[in-house]
C-alpha positions in Angstrom: 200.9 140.8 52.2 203.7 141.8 54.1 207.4 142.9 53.1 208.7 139.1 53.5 206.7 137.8 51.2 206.6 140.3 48.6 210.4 140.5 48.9 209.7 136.3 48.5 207.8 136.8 45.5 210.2 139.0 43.5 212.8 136.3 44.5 210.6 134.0 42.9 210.5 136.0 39.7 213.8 136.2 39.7 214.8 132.5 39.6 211.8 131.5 38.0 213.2 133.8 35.0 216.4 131.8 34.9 214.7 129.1 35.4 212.3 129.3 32.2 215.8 128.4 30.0 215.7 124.6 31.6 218.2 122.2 30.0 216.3 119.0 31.4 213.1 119.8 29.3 212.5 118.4 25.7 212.5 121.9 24.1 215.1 123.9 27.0 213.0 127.6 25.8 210.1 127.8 27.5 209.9 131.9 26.5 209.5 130.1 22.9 206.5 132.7 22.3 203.9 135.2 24.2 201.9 132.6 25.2 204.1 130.9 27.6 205.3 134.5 28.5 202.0 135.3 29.3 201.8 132.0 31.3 204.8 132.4 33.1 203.7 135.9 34.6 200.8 135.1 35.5 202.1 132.0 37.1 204.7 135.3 39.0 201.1 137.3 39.9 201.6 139.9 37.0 198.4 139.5 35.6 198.6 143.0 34.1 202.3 142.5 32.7 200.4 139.4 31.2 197.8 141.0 29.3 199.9 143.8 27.3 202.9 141.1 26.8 204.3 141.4 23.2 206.2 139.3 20.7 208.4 141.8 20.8 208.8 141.4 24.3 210.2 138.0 23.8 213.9 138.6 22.9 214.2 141.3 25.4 213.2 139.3 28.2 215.6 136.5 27.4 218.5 139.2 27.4 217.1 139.9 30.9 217.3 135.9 31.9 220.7 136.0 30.9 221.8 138.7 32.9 219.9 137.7 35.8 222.0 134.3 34.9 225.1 135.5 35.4 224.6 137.1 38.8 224.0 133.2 40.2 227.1 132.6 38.2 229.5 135.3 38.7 232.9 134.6 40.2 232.6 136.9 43.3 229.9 138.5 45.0 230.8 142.0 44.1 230.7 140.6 40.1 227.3 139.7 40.9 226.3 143.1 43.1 227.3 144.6 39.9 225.6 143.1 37.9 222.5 143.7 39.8 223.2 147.7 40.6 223.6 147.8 36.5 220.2 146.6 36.2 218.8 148.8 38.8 220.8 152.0 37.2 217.8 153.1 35.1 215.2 153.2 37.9 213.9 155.6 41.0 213.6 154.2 44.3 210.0 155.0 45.2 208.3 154.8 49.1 204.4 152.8 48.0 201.4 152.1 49.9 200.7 148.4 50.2 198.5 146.7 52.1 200.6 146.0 55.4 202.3 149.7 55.0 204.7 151.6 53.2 207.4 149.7 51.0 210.2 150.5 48.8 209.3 150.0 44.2 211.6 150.6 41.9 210.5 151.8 38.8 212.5 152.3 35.5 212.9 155.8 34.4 211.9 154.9 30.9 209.7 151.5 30.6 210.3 150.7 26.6 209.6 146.7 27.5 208.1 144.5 29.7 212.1 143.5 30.4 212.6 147.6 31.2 209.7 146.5 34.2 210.8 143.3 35.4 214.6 144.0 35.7 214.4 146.7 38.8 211.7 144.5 40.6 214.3 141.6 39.8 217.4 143.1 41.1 215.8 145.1 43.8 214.9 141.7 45.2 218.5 139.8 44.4 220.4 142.8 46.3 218.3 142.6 49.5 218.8 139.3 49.3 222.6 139.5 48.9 222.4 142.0 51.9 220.3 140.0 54.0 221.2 136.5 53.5 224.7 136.8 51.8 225.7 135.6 48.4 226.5 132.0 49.3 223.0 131.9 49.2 222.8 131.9 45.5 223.5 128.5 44.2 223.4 126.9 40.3 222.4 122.8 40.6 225.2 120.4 41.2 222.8 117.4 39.2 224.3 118.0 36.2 223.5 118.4 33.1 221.0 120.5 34.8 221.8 124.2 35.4 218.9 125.8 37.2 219.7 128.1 39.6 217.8 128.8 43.4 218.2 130.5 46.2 219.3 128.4 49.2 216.8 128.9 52.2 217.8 126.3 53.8 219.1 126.5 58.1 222.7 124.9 57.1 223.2 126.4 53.8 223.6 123.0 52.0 221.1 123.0 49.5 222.7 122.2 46.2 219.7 121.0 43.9 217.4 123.2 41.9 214.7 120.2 43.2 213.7 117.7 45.1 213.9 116.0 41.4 217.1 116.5 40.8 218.3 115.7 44.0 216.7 111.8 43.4 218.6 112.1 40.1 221.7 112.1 41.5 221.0 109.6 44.4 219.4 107.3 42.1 222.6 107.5 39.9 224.8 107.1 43.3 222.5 104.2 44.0 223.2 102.3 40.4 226.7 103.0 40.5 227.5 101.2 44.2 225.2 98.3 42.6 227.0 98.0 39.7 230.7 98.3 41.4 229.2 95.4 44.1 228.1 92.8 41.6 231.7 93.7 38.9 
């Protein structure tokens, strides 16, 4: 696996963490207990986070989400760099062997949690990201109610869905409402 992807994969984590809170669903909490914790690493490739997941993991992780929240919501991009060098603040930047060469981990000086694990891959991940591709990038979905966040990839920079669902939502509702106005 190369840098690029891992660093694509850690992004992943990232949103997909915000993403577990999902106002769209029946029951918004997916994190509603270690099972679906368990799921949603493995889901992320951290089969070994998986297994020693905790119930009292749970709450701790969901102060995480939040945090990780508010970096896609902050009012400037130096809020949100912030944000993220707060959650990195705890860790060492280590130099790893992986399998297409060296790369950068950061590990937390003192892992209490699972959430003491994930928040330095997490932010590690968002800063490069700010660095590399600018905040812009970093979008919350205009389909309201829906607030899931991404990371726009896109060549123009217009992404503003979470989805290619939510994106029909809207033009479906933009659809019905130009019908409705041409038959009143």
């Amino acid at each position: 696996m190369n840098g690029g992807n891992l660093q694509q994969r850690e992004i992943d984590l990232a949103v997909g963490l915000v993403n577990t809170w999902d106002v769209l669903d029946d029951e918004p909490e997916f994190l509603r207990d270690t099972k679906n914790l368990r799921t949603f690493l493995e889901q992320h490739g951290l089969d070994r986070e998986a297994r020693v997941a905790a119930e009292g993991d749970l709450k701790r992780v969901r102060s995480l989400r939040r945090r990780v929240r508010s970096v896609f919501e902050a009012e400037t991009e130096a809020e949100a760099v912030e944000i993220l060098n707060d959650l990195l603040a705890d860790s060492i930047a280590q130099l790893r062997p992986g399998k297409d060469g060296w790369r950068f981990s950061y590990e937390p000086r003192r892992a209490r949690d699972l959430a003491d694990r994930l928040a330095p891959r997490v932010a590690a991940a968002l800063l490069v990201a700010v660095q590399m591709d600018g905040w812009e990038r970093f979008g919350v979905c205009d389909a309201l109610p829906c607030r899931c966040v991404y990371l726009d990839r896109s060549r123009n920079r217009s992404r503003r869905y979470c989805s290619q669902l939510c994106a029909d939502r809207v033009a479906a509702a933009h659809y019905r409402e130009r019908a409705k106005e041409r038959t009143a």
